[in-house]
PLY file of the C-alpha trace (Angstrom):
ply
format ascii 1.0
element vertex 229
property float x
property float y
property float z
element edge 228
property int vertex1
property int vertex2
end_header
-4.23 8.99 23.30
-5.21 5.61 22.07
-3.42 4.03 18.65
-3.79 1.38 15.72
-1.61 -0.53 13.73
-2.44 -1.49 10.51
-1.90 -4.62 10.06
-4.36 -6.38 7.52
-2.20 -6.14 4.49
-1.41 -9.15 2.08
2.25 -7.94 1.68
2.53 -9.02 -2.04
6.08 -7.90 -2.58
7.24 -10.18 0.37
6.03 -13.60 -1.01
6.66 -15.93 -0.65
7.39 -15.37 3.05
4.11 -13.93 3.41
2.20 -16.60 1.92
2.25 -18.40 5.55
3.13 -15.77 7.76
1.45 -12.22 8.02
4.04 -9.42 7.32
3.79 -7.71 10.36
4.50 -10.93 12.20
8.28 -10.90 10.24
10.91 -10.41 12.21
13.87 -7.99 12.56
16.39 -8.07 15.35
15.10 -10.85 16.53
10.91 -10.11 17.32
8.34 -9.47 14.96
7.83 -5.72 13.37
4.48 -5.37 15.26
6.21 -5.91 18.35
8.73 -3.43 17.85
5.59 -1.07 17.41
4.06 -2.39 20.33
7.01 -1.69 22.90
8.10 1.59 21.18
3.70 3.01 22.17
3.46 1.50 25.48
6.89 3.04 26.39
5.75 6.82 25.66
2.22 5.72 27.74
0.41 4.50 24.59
-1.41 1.59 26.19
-4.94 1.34 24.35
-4.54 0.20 20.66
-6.25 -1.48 18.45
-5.19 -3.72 15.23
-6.51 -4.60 12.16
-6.60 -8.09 10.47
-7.51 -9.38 7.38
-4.85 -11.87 5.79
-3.75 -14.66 7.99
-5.03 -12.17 11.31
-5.83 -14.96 13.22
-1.96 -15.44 13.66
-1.17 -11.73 14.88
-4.15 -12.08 16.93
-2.37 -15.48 18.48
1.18 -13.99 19.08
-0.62 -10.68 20.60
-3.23 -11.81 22.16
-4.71 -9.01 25.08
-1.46 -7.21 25.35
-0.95 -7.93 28.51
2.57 -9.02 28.08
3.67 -6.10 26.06
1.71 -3.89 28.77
-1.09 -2.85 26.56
-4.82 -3.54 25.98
-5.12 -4.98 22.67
-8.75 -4.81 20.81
-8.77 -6.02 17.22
-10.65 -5.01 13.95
-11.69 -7.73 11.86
-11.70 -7.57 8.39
-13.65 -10.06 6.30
-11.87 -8.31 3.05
-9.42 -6.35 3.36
-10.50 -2.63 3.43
-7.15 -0.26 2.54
-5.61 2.13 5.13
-8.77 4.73 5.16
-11.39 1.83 5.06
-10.01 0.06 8.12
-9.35 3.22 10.01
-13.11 4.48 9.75
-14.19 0.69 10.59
-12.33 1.09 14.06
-13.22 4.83 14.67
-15.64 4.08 17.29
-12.44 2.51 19.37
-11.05 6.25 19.30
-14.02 7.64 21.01
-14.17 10.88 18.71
-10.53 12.20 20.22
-7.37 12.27 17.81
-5.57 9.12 17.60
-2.16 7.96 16.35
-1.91 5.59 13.48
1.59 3.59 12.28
1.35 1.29 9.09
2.59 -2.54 10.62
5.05 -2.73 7.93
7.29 -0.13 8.60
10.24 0.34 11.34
10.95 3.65 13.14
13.27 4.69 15.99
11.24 7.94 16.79
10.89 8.54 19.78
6.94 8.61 20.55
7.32 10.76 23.52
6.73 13.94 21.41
3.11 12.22 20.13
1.01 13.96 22.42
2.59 17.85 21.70
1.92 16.37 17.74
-1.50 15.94 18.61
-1.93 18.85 20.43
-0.95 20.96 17.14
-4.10 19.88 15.41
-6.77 22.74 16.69
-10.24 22.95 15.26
-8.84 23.54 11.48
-6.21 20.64 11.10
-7.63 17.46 9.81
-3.77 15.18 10.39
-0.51 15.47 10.91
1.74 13.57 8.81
5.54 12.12 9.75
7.85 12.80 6.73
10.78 11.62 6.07
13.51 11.74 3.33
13.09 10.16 0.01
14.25 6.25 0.15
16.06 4.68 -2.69
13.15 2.95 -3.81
11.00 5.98 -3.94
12.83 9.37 -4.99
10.40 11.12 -5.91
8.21 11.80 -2.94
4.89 12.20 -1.81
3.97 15.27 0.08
5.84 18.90 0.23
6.21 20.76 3.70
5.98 23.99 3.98
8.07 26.50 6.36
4.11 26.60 7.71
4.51 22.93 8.36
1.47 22.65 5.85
1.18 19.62 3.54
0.70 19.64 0.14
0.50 17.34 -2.73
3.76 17.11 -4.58
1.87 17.49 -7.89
1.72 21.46 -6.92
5.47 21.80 -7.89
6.35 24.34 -5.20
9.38 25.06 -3.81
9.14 23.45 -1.20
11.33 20.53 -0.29
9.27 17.07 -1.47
9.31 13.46 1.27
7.95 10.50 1.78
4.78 9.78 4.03
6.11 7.66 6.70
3.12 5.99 7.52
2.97 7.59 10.79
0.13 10.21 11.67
-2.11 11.30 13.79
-5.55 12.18 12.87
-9.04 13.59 13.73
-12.33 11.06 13.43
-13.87 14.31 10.95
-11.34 13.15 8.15
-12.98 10.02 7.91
-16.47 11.29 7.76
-18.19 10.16 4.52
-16.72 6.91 4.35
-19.11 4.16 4.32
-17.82 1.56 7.33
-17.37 -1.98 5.37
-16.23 -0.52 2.05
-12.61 -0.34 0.89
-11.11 2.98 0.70
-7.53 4.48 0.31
-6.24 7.20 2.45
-4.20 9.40 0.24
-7.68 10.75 -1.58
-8.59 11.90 1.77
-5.30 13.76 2.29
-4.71 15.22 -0.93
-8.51 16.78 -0.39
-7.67 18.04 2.97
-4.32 19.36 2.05
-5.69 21.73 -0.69
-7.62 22.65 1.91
-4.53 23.77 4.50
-5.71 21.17 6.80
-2.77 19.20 7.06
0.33 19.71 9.10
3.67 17.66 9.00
6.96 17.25 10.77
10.13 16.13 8.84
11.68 13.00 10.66
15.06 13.17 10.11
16.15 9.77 12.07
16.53 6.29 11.09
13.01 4.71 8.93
12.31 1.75 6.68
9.70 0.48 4.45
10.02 -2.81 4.78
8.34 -3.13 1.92
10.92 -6.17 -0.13
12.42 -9.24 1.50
15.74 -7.82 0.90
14.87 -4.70 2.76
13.51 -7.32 5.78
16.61 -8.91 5.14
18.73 -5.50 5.45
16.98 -4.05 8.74
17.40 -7.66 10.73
20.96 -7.38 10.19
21.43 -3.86 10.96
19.16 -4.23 14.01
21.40 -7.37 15.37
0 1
1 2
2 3
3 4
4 5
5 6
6 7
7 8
8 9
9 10
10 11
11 12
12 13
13 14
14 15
15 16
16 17
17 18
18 19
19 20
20 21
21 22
22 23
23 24
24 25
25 26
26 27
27 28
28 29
29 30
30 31
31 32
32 33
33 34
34 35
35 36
36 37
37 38
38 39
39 40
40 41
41 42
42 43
43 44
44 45
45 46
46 47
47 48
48 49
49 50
50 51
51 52
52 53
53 54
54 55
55 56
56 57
57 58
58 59
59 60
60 61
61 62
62 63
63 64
64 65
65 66
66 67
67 68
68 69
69 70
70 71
71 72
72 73
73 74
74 75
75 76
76 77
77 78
78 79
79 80
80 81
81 82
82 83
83 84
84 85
85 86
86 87
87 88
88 89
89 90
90 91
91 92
92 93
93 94
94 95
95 96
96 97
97 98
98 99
99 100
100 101
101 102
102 103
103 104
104 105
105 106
106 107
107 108
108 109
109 110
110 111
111 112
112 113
113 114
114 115
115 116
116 117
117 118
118 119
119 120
120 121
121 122
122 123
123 124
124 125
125 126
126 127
127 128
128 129
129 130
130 131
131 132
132 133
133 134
134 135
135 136
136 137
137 138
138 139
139 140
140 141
141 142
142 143
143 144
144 145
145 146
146 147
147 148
148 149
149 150
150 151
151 152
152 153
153 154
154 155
155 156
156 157
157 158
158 159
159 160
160 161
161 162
162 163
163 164
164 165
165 166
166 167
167 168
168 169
169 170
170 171
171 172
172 173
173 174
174 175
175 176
176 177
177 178
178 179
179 180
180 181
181 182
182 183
183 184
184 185
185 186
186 187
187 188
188 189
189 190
190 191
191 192
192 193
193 194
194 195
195 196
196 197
197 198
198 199
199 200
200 201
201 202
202 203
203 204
204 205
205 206
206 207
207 208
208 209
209 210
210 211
211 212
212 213
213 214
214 215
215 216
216 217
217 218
218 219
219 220
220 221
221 222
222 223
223 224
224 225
225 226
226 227
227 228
């Protein structure tokens, strides 16, 4: 299975550190988020990956270079503007070579154990469009995005079921078809694509019950390096 990390983000909420260093270059227990992303794929045999850039790229593209230190092969996708989660992905889904592929947003930190990617990627047969990492609501975001079923369908929180509502970790594995439509080179969000494939039962999920954080705030940066250390 190959991967990307998104990466091209302008990080807003984390000026001004961001204003001269790209957020996934930040650093928790002591090496930058990216590289915790890095080490984490290439232990569990995750070698090939590619990584967006768009705001201040030609820094992660300087601390990352090939990947040979880290183990991996590094390719990058170069983004003039930057093109949202969805946009980027469909720019770089020739790199996935029409297989499913694993995808982890570059500003988030997870101890899941990526062993169990593969049998996650297995579970999407000819009908499932992604499978989604949930995890429980954060502080900052209570009420939710998605509801899993007892299927281990996705759907919208909007529906109002019963079913217990969580937060998208920005972790998930996906098929090329979800993306098809999308015009390569033009900005376009993810969660459109979802919600559309959800109502269609074409998502799956898995409810991550370990340790996650968006490290979205420089106090939440600020939090994670110290617990890390």
């Amino acid at each position: 299975m190959r991967a990307m990390i998104l990466a091209a983000g302008r990080g807003e909420r984390m000026r001004p550190l961001t204003d001269s260093l790209p957020k996934p270059l930040l650093q928790v227990g002591g090496k930058p988020l990216i590289v915790w992303h890095i080490e984490k794929l290439v232990a569990a045999g995750i070698t090939e990956l590619v990584v967006n850039l768009s705001w201040l790229g030609e820094q992660i593209e300087l601390a990352l270079g090939d990947g040979g230190r880290f183990g991996a092969k590094i390719q990058y996708s170069r983004e003039p503007q930057a093109l949202e989660t969805a946009g980027g992905i469909a720019q770089a889904l020739p790199f996935f070579q029409e297989q499913p592929f694993l995808v982890i947003n570059g500003d988030v930190w997870c101890d899941w154990n990526l062993a169990g990617v593969e049998q996650a990627a297995a579970s999407l047969d000819g009908t499932l469009l992604a499978w989604l990492m949930l995890v429980d609501n954060p502080v900052q975001h209570p009420e939710g995005d998605f509801q899993l079923h007892s299927s281990r369908l996705v759907t919208d929180a909007a529906t109002h079921d019963t079913a217990v509502t969580l937060t998208f970790s920005g972790i998930g594995i996906y098929r090329p078809a979800l993306f098809q439509g999308l015009v390569v080179g033009q900005p376009a969000s993810l969660a459109p694509l979802l919600r559309q494939s959800m109502a269609a039962g074409k998502v799956a999920g898995y409810h991550y019950k370990g340790q996650w954080t968006d490290v979205g705030t420089p106090q939440r940066l600020m939090q994670l390096d110290e617990a890390l250390r």
